[in-house]
C-alpha positions as CSV (number, residue, x, y, z in Angstrom):
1,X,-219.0,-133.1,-64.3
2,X,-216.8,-130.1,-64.8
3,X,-215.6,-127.7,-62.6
4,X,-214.8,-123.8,-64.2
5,X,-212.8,-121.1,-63.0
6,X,-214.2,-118.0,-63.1
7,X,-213.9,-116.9,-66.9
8,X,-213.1,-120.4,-67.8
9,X,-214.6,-121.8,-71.0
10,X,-215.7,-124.5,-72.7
11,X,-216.1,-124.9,-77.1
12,X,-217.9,-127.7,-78.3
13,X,-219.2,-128.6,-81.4
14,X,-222.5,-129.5,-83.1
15,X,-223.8,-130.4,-79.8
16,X,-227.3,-130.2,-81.0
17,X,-230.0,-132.4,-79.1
18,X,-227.4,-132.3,-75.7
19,X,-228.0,-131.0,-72.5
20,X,-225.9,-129.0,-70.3
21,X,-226.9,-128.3,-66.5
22,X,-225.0,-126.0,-64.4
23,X,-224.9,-127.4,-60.8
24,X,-222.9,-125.2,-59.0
25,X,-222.6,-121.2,-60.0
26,X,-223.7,-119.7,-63.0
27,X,-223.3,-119.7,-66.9
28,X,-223.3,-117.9,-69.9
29,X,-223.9,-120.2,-73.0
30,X,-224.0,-119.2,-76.9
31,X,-224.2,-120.6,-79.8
32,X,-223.1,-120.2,-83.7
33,X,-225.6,-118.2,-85.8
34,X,-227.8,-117.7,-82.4
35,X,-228.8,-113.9,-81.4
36,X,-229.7,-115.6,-78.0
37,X,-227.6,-115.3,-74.7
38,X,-228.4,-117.6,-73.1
39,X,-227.6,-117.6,-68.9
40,X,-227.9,-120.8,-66.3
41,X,-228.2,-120.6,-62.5
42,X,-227.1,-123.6,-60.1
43,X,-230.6,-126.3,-60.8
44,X,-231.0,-125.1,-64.8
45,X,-230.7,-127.0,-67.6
46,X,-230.3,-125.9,-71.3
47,X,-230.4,-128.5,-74.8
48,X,-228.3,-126.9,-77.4
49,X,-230.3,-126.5,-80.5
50,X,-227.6,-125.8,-83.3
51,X,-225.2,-127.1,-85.3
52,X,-221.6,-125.4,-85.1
53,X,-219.4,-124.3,-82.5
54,X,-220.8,-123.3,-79.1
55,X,-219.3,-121.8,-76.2
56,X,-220.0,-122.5,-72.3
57,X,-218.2,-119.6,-70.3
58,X,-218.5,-119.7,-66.0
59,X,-219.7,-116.4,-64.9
60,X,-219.6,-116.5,-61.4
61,X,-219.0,-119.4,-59.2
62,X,-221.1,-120.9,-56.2
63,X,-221.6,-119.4,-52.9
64,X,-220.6,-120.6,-50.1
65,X,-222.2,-120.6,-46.3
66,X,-221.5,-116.3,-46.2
67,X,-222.8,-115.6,-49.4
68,X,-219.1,-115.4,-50.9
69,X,-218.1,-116.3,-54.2
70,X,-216.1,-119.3,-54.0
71,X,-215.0,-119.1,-57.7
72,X,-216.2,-122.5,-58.6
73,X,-218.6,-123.2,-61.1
74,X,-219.7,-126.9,-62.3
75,X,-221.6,-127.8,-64.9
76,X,-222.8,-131.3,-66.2
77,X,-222.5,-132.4,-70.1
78,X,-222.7,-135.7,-71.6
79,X,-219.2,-137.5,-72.2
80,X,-219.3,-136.9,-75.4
81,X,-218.9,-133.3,-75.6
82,X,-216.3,-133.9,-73.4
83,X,-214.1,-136.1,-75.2
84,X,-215.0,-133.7,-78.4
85,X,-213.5,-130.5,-76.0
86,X,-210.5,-132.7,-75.7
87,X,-209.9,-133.0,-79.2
88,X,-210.5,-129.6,-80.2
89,X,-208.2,-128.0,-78.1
C-alpha cells in the first residue's frame, strides 16, 4: 500500500498487465500514448494496458466520519511497480 498527499504522484513504467486499486480517496491515472483519463474511487480497480511511462496522481483523499477531506489517499500496486518508482526517481 501507498499512501498520497493530495496532488502527490506516482510514474511507473511499462506496467502493462498490473493492477492498481485505490482503497482510500480517489485517483486520476494516465497513461503514454492513451487519450483516456482514467479516474478511481475508494473499492475500484484499474490494469494498465500500455507500455511506457504512466502516471498515478491522488485527487482528493478519503473522508472521514463528517464528510471532510482528510487529505489521504491510498492506493494498492504490486511491489514491483514499487521498487521500479524507487528507481526512477
Amino acid at each position: 500500500m501507498r499512501r498520497l498527499a493530495p496532488g502527490g504522484s506516482l510514474q511507473v513504467r511499462d506496467a502493462a498487465g498490473c493492477t492498481v486499486s485505490c482503497c482510500a480517496g480517489t485517483v486520476w491515472i494516465t497513461q503514454e500514448n492513451d487519450i483516456r483519463d482514467v479516474f478511481l474511487a475508494a473499492g475500484e480497480s484499474f490494469t494498465f494496458d500500455r507500455k511506457g511511462l504512466a502516471v498515478i496522481r491522488a485527487e482528493e483523499g478519503m473522508r472521514d466520519e463528517w464528510m471532510a477531506d482528510t487529505g489521504i489517499t491510498v492506493i494498492c500496486l504490486p511491489a514491483r511497480l514499487v521498487f521500479d518508482q524507487m528507481r526512477y526517481s
